[in-house]
BALOBA-1460 file (C-alpha; in Angstrom, 3 decimals):
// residues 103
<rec num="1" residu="x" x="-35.012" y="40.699" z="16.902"/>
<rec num="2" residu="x" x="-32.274" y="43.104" z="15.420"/>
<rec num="3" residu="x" x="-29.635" y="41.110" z="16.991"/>
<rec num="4" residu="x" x="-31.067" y="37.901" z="15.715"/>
<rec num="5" residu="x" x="-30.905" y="39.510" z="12.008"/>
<rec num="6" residu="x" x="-28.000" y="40.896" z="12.417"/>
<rec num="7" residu="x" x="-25.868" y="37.559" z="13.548"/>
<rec num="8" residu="x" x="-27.652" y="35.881" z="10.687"/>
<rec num="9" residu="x" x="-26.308" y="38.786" z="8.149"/>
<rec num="10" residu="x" x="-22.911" y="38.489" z="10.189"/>
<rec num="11" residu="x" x="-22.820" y="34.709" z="9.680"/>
<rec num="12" residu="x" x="-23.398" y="34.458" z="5.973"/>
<rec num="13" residu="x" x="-21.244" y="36.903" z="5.049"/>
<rec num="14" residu="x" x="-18.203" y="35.346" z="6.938"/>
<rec num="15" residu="x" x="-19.708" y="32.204" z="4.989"/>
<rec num="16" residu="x" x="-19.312" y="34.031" z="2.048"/>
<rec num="17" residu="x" x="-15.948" y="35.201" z="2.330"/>
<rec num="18" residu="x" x="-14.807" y="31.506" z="3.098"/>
<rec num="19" residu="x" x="-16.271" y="30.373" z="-0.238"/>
<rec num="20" residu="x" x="-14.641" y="33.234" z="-2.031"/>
<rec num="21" residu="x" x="-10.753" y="32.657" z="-0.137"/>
<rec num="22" residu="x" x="-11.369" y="28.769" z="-1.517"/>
<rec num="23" residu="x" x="-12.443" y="29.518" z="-4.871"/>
<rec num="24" residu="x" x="-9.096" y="31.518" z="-5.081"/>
<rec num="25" residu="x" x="-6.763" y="28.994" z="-5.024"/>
<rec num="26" residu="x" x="-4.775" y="27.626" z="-6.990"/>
<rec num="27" residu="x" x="-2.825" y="24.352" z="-7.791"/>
<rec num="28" residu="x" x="0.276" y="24.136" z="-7.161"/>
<rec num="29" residu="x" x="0.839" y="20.493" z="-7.089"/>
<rec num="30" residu="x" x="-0.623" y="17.418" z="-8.518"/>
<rec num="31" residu="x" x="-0.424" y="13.623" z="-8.900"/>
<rec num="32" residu="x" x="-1.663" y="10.224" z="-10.192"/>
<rec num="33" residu="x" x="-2.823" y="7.496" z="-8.529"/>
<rec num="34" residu="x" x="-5.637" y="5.029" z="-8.459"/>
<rec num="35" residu="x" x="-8.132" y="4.888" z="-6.297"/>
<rec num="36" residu="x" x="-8.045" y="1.998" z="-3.520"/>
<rec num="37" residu="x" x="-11.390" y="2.595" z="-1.517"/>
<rec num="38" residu="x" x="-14.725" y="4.581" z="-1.553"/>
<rec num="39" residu="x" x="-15.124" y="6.240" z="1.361"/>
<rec num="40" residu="x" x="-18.780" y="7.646" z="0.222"/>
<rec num="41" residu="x" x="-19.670" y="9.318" z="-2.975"/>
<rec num="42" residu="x" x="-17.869" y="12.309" z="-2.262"/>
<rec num="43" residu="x" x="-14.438" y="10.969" z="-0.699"/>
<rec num="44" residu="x" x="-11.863" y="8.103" z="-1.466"/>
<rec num="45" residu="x" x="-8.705" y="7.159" z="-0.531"/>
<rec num="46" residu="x" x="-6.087" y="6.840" z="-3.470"/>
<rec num="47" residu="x" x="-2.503" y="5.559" z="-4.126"/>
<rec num="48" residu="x" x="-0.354" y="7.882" z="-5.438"/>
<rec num="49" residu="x" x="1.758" y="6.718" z="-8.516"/>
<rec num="50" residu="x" x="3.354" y="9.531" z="-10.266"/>
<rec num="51" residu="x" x="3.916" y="12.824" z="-8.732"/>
<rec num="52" residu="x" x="4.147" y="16.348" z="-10.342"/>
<rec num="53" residu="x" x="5.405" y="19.842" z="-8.035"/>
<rec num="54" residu="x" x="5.422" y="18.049" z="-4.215"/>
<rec num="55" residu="x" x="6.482" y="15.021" z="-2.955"/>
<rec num="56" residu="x" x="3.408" y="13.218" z="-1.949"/>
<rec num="57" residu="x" x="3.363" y="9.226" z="-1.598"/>
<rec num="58" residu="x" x="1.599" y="6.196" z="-0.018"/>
<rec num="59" residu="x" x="-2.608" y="6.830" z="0.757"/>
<rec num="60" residu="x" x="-4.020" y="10.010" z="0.045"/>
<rec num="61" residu="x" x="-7.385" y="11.418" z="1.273"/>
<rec num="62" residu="x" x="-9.122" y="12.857" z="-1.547"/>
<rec num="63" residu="x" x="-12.484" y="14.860" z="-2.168"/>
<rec num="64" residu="x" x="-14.000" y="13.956" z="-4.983"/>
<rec num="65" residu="x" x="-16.894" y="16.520" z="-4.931"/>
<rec num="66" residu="x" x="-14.899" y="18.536" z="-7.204"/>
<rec num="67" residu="x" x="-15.655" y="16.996" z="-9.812"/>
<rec num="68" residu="x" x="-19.289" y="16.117" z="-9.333"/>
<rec num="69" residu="x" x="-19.525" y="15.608" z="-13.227"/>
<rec num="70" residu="x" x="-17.819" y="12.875" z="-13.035"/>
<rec num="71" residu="x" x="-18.813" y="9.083" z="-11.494"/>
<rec num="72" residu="x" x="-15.737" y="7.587" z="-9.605"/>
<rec num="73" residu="x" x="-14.743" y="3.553" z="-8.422"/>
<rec num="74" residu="x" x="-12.219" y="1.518" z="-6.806"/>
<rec num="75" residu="x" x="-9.500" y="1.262" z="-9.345"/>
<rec num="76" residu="x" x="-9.936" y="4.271" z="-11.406"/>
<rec num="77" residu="x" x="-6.817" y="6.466" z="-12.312"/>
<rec num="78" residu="x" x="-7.513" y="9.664" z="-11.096"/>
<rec num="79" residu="x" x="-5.577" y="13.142" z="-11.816"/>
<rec num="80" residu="x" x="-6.013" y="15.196" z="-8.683"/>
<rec num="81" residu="x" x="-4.577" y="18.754" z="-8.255"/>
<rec num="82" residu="x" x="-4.258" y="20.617" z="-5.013"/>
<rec num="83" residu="x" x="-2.493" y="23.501" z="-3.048"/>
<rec num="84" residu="x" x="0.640" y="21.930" z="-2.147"/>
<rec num="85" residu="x" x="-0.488" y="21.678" z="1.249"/>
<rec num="86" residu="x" x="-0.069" y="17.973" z="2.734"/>
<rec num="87" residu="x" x="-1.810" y="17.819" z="6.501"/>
<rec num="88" residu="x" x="0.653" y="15.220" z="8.317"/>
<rec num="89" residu="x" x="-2.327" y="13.073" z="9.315"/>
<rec num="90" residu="x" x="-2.974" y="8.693" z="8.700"/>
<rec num="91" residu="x" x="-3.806" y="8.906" z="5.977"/>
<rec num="92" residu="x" x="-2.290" y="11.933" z="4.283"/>
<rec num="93" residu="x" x="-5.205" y="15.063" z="3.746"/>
<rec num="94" residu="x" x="-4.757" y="17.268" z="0.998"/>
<rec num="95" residu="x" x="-7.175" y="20.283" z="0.212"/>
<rec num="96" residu="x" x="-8.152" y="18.750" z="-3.000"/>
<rec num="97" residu="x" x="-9.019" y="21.553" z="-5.902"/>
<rec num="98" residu="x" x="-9.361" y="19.370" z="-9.094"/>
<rec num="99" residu="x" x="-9.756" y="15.734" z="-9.780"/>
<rec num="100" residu="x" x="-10.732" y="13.924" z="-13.028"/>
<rec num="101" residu="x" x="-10.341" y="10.885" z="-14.580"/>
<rec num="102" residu="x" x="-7.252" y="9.630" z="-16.514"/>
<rec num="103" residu="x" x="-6.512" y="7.151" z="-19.164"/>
């Protein structure tokens, strides 16, 4: 039983710490683009059209949970910021930090 309780304390602290190492980051890089398809509520694909800080272009996997103020569609502009980090994958991943809405 003490084993059982003490994985479980184990687990949510390492749980914890995770939260708190993403919560620090910061952005380092954003862009514009619009978004092109609705994966769910919670993830889209966008087309980048103006880049600030890294040279990101083409399709971008996005997560739009971090903004979950906000309602998103095919064809919005969006403003997303993120760690500079771009995962060489089809389409391109980025650890999205902040997304909103643009004019």
């Amino acid at each position: 039983m003490n084993k059982k309780i003490s994985l479980i304390i184990t687990f949510l602290l390492c749980c914890g710490l995770l939260i708190t190492c993403n919560s620090n980051r910061k952005v380092e890089a954003t862009f514009i683009g619009v978004i092109e398809e609705m994966i769910n509520d919670r993830e889209a694909f966008v087309y980048v059209t103006k880049t600030e800080g890294s040279p990101v272009y083409g399709i971008i996997h996005i997560n739009l949970a971090k903004n979950p103020d906000e309602t998103f569609q095919v064809g919005d502009k969006v403003k997303v910021g993120y760690d500079g980090t771009v995962q060489d994958t089809a389409p391109l991943t980025i650890t999205t930090l902040t997304v909103e809405l643009v004019e």
